[in-house]
N, C-alpha and C positions, 0 to 999 in steps of 0.2 A: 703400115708405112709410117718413118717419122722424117718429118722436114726438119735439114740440116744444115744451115747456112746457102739456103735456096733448094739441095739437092735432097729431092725423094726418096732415103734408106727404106729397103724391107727391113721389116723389124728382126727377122731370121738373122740378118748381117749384123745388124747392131749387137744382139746376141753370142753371136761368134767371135767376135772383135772386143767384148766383155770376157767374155768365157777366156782368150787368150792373154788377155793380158796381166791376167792375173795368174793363170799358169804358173808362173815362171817361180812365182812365190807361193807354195802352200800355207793355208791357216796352221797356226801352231795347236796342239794340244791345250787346252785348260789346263792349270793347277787347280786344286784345291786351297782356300786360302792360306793355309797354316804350313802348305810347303811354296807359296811365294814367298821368293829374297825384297826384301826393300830396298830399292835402289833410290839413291841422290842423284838425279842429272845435270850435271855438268851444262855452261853455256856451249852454243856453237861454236868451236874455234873456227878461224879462216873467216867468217863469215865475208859475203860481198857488201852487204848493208849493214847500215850501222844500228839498227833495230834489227835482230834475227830473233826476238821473243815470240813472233807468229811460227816460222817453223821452230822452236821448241817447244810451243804447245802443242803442235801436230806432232811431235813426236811423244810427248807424253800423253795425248791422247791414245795414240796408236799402241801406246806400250797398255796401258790399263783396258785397250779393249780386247787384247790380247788374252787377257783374262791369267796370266804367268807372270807377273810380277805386280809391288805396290808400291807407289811411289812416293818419294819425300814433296811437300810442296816447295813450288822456287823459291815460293818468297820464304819459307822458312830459311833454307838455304841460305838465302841473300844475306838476311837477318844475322845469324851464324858466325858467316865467313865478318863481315862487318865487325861485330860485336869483338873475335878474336883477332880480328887484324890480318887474316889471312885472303891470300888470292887465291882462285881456281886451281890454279897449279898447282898450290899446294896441297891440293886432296890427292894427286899422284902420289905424293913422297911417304914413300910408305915408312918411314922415323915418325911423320906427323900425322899425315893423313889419316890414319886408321882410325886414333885416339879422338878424333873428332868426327870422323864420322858415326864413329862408335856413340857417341855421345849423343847425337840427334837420331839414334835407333837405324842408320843406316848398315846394310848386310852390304853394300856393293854402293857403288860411285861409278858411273855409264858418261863416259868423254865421248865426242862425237864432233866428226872436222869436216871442210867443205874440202877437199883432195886435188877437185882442178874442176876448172868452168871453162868449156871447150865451146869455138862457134865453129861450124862449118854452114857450107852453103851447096849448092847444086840439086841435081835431081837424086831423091831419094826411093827406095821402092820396099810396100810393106810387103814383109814374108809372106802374111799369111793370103792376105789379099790381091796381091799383085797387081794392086793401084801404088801410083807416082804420083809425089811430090815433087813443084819444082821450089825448091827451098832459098829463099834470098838472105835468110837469116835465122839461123838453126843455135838452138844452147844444150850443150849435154853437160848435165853436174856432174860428177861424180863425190860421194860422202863415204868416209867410216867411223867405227864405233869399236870401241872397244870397254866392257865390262871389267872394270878390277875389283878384286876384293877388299873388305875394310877392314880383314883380319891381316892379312898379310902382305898385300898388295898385288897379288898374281890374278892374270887375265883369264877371267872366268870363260868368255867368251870374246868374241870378234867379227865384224863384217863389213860389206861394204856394197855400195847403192849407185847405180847408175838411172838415170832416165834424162827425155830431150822434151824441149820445143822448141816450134820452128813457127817461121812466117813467110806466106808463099801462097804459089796458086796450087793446090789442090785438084788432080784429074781425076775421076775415076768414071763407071761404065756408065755412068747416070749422070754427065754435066761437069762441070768445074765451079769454082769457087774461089775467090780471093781473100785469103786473110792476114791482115794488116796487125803485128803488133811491135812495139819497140821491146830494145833488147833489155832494159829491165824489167818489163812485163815476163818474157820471155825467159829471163832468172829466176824470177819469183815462181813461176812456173817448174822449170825444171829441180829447181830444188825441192820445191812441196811435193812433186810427185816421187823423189828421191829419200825423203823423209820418212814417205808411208811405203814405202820399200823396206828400207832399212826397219824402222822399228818393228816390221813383220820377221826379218832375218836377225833379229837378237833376239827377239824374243822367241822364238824357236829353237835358237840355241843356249838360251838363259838354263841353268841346272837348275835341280830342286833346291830348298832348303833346308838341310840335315836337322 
């Protein structure tokens, strides 16, 4: 049994409610190192906050644990773009973009946007469990990604990330529970969990490297 914000889980449940949630996303394959692309990551565009450095390290975490691609560090990046006078954007434009990514050994340049930050409220019910939430303040991010090349600028890959949290009282077979969070908790939340979505969905579909 593990205690859960007052309520009693079997540990079998907790189990099950692990096992599905990650369902949804399979682990990707390993590469071997010498056929990972080197990719430069891009800031969050759209971002809600004006620091989104913490999810972009969860996302290049998630890509290196991935074990299918190597990554440039930001701050080199930063360094870089600075030095030539250039903005993010201009790692798109494939007239410029390439030559300089080409330059810091990057194979590929990984954009990634917050798409829309949704609230809902009301009673919600998990599929698997068929326990209810009554939700008083709910946040669904959604994010995507898209991979370009640094030879010619064409989208190696593509995808896109949904997940929520919410704040609410909690029912299930075993008690209720109330939890209390404001709605920036509650973005920070949904987007970190959307993050580690995502970088599991590009990097599954990230190609080799010829």
């Amino acid at each position: 049994m593990i205690k859960l914000s007052g309520i009693l889980i079997p540990s079998a449940i907790i189990s099950i409610l692990a096992f599905n949630s990650c369902a949804g996303t399979p682990t990707p394959a390993e590469l071997p190192p010498e056929s990972r692309l080197v990719v430069a990551v891009a800031a969050l565009e759209n971002s809600p906050a004006q620091d989104s450095s913490s999810w972009e390290e969860e996302l290049v975490t998630g890509l290196l644990e991935s074990k299918r691609v190597r990554v440039i560090e930001r701050a080199r990046l930063d360094a870089l773009l600075s030095e030539n006078e250039l903005t993010m954007s201009a790692l798109g434009d494939v007239s410029a973009g390439p030559v300089f990514l080409q330059a810091i050994g990057a194979d590929a340049v990984l954009f990634t946007k917050v798409t829309e930050i949704r609230e809902y409220s009301g009673k919600t019910t998990d599929a698997v469990t068929g326990w209810w939430d009554d939700v008083s303040l709910g946040i669904e991010a959604k994010l995507s990604a898209r991979l370009a090349s640094a030879t010619t600028g064409e989208i190696l890959a593509a995808a896109s990330s949904s997940a929520q949290a919410a704040s609410g009282t909690f029912f299930g077979a075993m008690g209720e529970s109330k939890i209390d969070k404001d709605r920036e908790v509650l973005v920070g939340e949904a987007i970190s969990e959307a993050v580690a979505i995502l970088a599991l969905e590009i990097a599954r579909k990230v190609p080799e490297k010829n």
